[in-house]
C-alpha positions, 0 to 999 in steps of 0.5 A: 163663133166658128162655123162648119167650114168643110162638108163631111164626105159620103161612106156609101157607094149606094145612093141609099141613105144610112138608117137611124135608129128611133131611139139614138141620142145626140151622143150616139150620133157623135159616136156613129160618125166618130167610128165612120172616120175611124173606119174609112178615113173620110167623113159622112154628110149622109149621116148629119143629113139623114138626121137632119132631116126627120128631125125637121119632119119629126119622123120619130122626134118630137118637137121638144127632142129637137133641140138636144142634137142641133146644140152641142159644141162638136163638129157632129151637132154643128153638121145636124143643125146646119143641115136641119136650117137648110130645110127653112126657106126663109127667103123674102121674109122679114126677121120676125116672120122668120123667127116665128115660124122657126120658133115652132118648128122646135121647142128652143131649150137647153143652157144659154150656151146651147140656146146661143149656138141654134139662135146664130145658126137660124141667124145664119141661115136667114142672112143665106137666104136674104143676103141684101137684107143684113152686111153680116150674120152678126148683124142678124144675130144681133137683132134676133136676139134683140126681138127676143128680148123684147118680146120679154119685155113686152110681154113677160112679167117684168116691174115697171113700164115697158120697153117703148118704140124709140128706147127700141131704136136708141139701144140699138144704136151702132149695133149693126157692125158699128153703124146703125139699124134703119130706123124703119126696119126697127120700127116695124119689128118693135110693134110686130112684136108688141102688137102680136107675141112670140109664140113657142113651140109644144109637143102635140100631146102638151098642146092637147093638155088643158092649159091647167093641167101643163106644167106651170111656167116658172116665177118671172122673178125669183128669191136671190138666187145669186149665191147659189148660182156662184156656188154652181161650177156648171154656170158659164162664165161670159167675161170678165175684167176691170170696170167701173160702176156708178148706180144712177137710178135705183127701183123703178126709175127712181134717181140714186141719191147723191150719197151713193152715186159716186164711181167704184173699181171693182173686178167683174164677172158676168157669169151666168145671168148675174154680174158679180163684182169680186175683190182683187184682180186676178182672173176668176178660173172657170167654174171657182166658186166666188162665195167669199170673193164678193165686196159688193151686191151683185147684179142680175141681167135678166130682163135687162139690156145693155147699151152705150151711154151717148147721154153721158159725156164726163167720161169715155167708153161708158155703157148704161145697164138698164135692169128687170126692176127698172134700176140703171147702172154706168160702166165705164170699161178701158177702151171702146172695144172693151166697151162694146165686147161687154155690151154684146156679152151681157145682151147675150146672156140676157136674151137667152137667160131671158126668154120664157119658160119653154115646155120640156 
């Protein structure tokens, strides 16, 4: 992901911050700043700041507004959310201390995309304020999402047993830019999060509803909804390419039989929460509807966690998809890079898909 590199230039020959109106949208935002460089040739940091900061004061906002300005993929927004994450001192807090007083500063919403973009600049922020903690952002962003995948799986409304402490630790193996967590660390985290759920942010006037009278959150499993959504132009497409697949356990844990084990080829688009296994291979063009290209039943990541397949040794670079209902599938991609690129593609689209339902 690329980060806001250079810091945007005061207009203002006064100390004076700009004003912002009560009623401004992000779009307006991007606007305000678009004419300032029009204008004058330099860019504004005073404009990203002063917003910035009355949003994390919520003067004028509230908690479920915040969101919309710290997610869009433009210069403008990135500027917003850097400067909003400054305003957090995470410094010598853990991980999901962090995370939880972050996740209550603002109600997380938006599209995965969206989500993604405000998760990787808490990520980065953290690793600001703790740089001996993690080697990278990456390496944040990869257990912060981690957490929240876990806290669903804990604590959602998921079939089947949950997630244990060591199936914690083993599917994040080689997750810390290539090498692995300390053990401890994970430890720790897994029975924070197991003993003590995520909590997400409301407004004051929802928090002040009876529990009975807010809106209901939505059903944790929903009736196929994977033909309408490869009808959906608007549903991100994540990868896709030439994998193998072999089903190796069905509903619940129990072992496919042998009949159906066998390794098919098929084309593989992860777009949205869903894995769709189309005919052919050529490439999928973003936002084509693949009603009619499907040759196989596709696969929903939702609640699901993807990691390498070290118990598996008759082929190489295989990777397991361990899914809500408890069924466990085996890919097997081209080469290790390809292995590891689905792997983090298919967990981020679980981890944003998957997290709870949160007050609009």
């Amino acid at each position: 992901m690329s980060i806001l590199s250079e810091s945007l230039k005061t207009l203002m020959g006064s100390s004076r911050l700009l004003p912002m109106p009560q009623a401004q949208s992000p779009e307006e935002g991007q606007r305000l700043l678009a004419g300032d460089k029009l204008a004058n040739g330099i860019r504004n940091d005073k404009v990203a700041w002063n917003l910035a900061s009355r949003l994390y004061r919520l003067e004028g906002f509230r908690k479920s507004e915040v969101a919309a300005y710290l997610q869009k993929n433009n210069d403008f927004s990135r500027a917003v959310a850097e400067e909003y994450l400054s305003f957090f001192q995470f410094g010598g807090q853990s991980l999901d201390r962090a995370l939880r007083g972050f996740l209550q500063a603002l109600v997380l919403s938006g599209e995965t995309q969206e989500r993604e973009r405000i998760l990787f600049q808490f990520s980065r922020r953290f690793h600001h304020c703790n740089p001996g903690a993690f080697p990278s952002v990456d390496s944040v962003h990869t257990l912060t999402c981690a957490i929240m995948l876990l806290n669903t799986d804990l604590h959602g409304q998921n079939i089947g047993k949950s997630m244990s402490c060591q199936e914690f630790i083993t599917n994040l193996n080689g997750l810390r830019d290539g090498g692995n967590f300390p053990k401890e660390l994970l430890k720790a985290l897994y029975w924070s999060i197991r003993s003590e759920k995520l909590e997400w942010a409301v407004d004051e006037v929802d928090a002040a509803r009876p529990e009975k009278a807010r809106p209901s959150p939505a059903a944790g499993k929903m009736s196929n909804p994977f033909l309408q959504l490869a009808q959906d132009p608007m549903v991100p497409t994540y990868k896709q390419g030439i994998l193998a697949r072999k089903m190796h356990q069905d509903a619940d844990g129990k072992k496919t039989p042998w009949g159906k084990r066998g390794w098919k080829m098929f084309h593989t688009l992860l777009r949205g929460m869903v894995l769709y296994f189309l005919k052919g291979e050529d490439h999928c063009p973003e936002g084509e509807s693949l009603v009619g290209q499907m040759v196989d039943e596709p696969v929903g990541v939702h609640h699901s966690l993807a990691t390498p397949a070290t118990h598996y040794t008759k082929k190489p670079h295989v990777f397991q998809l361990r899914t809500a209902d408890w069924r466990l599938y085996l890919f097997q991609a081209p080469t290790a890079k390809e292995m590891s690129s689905w792997i983090a593609r298919i967990n981020l689209a679980a981890a944003t898909h998957s997290a709870p339902p949160f007050p609009a």
